[in-house]
ChimeraX commands (.cxc) that place a marker at each C-alpha (Angstrom):
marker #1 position -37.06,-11.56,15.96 radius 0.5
marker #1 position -35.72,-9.24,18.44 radius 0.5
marker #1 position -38.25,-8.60,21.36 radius 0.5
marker #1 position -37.19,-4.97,23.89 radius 0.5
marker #1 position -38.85,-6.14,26.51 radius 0.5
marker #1 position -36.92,-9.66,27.02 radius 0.5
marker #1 position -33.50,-10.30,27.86 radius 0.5
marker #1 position -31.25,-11.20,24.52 radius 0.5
marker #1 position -29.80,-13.36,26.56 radius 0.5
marker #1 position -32.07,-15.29,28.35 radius 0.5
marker #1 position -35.22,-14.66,26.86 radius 0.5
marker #1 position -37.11,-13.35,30.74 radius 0.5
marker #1 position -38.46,-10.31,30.81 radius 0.5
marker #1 position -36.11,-7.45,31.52 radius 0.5
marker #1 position -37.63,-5.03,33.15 radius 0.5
marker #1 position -37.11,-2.27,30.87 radius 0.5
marker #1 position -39.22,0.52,31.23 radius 0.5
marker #1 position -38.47,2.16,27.63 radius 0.5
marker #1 position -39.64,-0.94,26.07 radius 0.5
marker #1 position -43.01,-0.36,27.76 radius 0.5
marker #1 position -45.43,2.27,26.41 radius 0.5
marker #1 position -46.30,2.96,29.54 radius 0.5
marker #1 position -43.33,3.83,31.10 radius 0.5
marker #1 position -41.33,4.53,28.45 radius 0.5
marker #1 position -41.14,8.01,29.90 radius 0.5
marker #1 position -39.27,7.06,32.89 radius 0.5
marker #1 position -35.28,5.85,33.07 radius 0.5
marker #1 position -34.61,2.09,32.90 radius 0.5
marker #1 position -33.19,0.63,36.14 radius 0.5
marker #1 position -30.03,0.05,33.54 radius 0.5
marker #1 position -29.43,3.69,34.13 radius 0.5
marker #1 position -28.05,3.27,37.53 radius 0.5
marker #1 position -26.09,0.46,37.71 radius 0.5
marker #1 position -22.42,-0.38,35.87 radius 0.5
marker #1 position -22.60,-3.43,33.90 radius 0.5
marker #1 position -18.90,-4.77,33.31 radius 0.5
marker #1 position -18.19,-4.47,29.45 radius 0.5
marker #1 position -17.19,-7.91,29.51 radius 0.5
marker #1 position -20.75,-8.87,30.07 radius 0.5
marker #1 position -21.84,-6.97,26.98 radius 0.5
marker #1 position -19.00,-8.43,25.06 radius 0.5
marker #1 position -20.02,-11.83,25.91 radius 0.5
marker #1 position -22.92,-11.47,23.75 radius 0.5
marker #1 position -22.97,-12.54,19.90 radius 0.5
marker #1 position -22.64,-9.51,17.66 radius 0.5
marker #1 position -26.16,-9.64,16.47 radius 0.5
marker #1 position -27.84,-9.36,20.03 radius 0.5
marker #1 position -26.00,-6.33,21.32 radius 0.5
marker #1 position -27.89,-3.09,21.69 radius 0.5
marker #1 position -31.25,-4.79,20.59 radius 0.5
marker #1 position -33.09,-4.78,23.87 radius 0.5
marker #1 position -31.88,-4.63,28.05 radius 0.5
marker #1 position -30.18,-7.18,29.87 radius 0.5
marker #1 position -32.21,-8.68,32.81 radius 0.5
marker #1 position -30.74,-7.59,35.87 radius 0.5
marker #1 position -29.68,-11.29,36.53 radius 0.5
marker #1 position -28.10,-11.52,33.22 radius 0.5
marker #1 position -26.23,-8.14,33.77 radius 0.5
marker #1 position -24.82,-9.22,36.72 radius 0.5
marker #1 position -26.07,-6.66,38.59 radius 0.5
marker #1 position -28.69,-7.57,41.16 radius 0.5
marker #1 position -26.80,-6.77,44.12 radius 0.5
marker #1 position -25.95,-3.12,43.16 radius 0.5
marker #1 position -29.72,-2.98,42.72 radius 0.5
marker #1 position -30.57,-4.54,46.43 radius 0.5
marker #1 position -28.24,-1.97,47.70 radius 0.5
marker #1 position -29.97,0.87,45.78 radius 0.5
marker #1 position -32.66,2.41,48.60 radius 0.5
marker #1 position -35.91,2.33,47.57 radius 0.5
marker #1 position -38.50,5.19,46.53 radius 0.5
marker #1 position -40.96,6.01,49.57 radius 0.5
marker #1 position -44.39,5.29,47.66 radius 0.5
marker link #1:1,2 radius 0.2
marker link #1:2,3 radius 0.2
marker link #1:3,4 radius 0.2
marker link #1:4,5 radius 0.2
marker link #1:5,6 radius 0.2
marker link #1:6,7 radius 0.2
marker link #1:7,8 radius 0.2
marker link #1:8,9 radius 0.2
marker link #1:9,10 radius 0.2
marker link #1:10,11 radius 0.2
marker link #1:11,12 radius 0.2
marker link #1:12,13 radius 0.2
marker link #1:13,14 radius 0.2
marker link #1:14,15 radius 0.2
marker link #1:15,16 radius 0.2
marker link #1:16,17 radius 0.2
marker link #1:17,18 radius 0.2
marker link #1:18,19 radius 0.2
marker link #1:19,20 radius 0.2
marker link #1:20,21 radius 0.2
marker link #1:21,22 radius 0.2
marker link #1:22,23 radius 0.2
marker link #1:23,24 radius 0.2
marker link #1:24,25 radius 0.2
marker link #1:25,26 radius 0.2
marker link #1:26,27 radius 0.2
marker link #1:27,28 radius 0.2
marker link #1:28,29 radius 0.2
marker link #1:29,30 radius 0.2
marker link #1:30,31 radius 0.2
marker link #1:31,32 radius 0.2
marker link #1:32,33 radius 0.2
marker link #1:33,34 radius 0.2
marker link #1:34,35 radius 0.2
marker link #1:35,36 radius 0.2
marker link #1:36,37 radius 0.2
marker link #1:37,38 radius 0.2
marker link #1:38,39 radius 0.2
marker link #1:39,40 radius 0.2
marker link #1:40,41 radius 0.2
marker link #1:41,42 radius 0.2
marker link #1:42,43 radius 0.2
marker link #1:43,44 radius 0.2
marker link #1:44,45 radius 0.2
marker link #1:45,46 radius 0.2
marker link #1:46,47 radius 0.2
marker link #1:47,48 radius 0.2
marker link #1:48,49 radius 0.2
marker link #1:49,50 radius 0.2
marker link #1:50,51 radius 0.2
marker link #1:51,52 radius 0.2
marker link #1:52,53 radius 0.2
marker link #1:53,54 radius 0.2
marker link #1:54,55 radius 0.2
marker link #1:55,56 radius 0.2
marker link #1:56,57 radius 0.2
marker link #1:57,58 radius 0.2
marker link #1:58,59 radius 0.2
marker link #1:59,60 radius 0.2
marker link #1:60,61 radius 0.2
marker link #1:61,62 radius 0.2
marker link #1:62,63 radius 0.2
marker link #1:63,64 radius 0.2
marker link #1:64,65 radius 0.2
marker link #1:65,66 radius 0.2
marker link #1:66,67 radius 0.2
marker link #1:67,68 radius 0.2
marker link #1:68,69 radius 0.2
marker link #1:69,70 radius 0.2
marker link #1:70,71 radius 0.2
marker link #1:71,72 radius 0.2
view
């Protein structure tokens, strides 16, 4: 069974705020970042488009370091 809020590929929480009611309304951090395609392809048919990579899994935690972060 296919769970949005964990990573298909390594089962840790992703991070994804769509899959959470209560910030479904905002954009996932997927949004800015470029995952290679490669990455994507790497994963069996039957996982794809289920649920978000973890950042770790997508390869992309340094493009998210080097995003500045919202003054709170």
């Amino acid at each position: 069974m296919n769970k949005p809020d964990l990573c298909p590929a390594c089962g840790a929480a992703n991070d994804c705020t769509l899959a959470n009611p209560k910030t479904a309304d905002r954009a996932c951090w997927c949004y800015g970042v470029s995952i290679d395609p490669a990455v994507l392809e790497a994963l069996p048919a039957q996982l794809r488009d289920k649920s978000c990579l973890c950042p770790q899994c997508a390869r992309v935690d340094d493009q998210l370091r080097a995003k500045p972060q919202p003054i709170t």
